[in-house]
N, C-alpha and C positions, 0 to 999 in steps of 0.2 A: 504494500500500500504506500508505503514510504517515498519506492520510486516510481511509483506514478504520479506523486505528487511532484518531486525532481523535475520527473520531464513536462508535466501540465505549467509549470513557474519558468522555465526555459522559452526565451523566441530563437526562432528561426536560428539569428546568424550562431548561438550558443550550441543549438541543436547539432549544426552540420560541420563547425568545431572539436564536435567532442570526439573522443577516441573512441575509433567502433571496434568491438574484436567480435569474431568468429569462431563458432563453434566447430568441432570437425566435420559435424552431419551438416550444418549450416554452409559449407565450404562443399561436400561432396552434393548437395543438392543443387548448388548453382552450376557445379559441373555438368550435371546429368541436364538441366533445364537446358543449358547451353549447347549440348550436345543435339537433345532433341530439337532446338529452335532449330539449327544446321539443317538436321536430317527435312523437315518439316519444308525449309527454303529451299531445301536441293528437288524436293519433290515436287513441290508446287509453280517453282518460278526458273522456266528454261532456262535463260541467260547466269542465274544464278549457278545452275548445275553445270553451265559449261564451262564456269568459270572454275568452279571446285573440281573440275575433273579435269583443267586444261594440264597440272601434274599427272605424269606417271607415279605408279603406288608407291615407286621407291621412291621419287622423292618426297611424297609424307615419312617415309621411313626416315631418310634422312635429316628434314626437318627434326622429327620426334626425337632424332638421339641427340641432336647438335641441343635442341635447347634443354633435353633430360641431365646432360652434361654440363651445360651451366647452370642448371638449377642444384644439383650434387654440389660441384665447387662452391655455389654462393652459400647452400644451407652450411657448406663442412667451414665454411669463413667465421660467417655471424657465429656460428654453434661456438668455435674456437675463441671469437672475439669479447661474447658474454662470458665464457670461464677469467679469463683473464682479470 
């Protein structure tokens, strides 16, 4: 009850200031919605599907490692950066 009072006493510009965090399920649900909008535009809107298909599959392969591999180094940095 406490924090809904918080945020009912809060305008706008305090609102969109404040520090948002995310929960895990909250983070793997916007993956999933995200994924489905994709599927959803690929199917519905030609120009969209040719556009997502103008790659061969290896290059999604390629993309997916190249940024999997920066996202490893950046986690194993901060990870390191907080012990310190």
């Amino acid at each position: 009850m406490r924090k809904e009072r918080r945020y009912l006493k809060m305008n706008l510009k305090q609102w969109l200031e404040m520090d948002m965090t995310f929960k895990y399920f909250e983070i793997k649900f916007i993956i999933i919605i995200t994924l489905l909008l994709t599927l959803l535009l690929i199917n519905i809107w030609p120009r969209f599907r040719n556009d997502a298909l103008e790659f061969g599959w290896y290059g999604y392969l390629i993309l997916i490692a190249i940024i999997s591999i920066i996202w490893i180094i950046w986690k194993k940095y901060w990870s390191r950066k907080e012990n310190i």
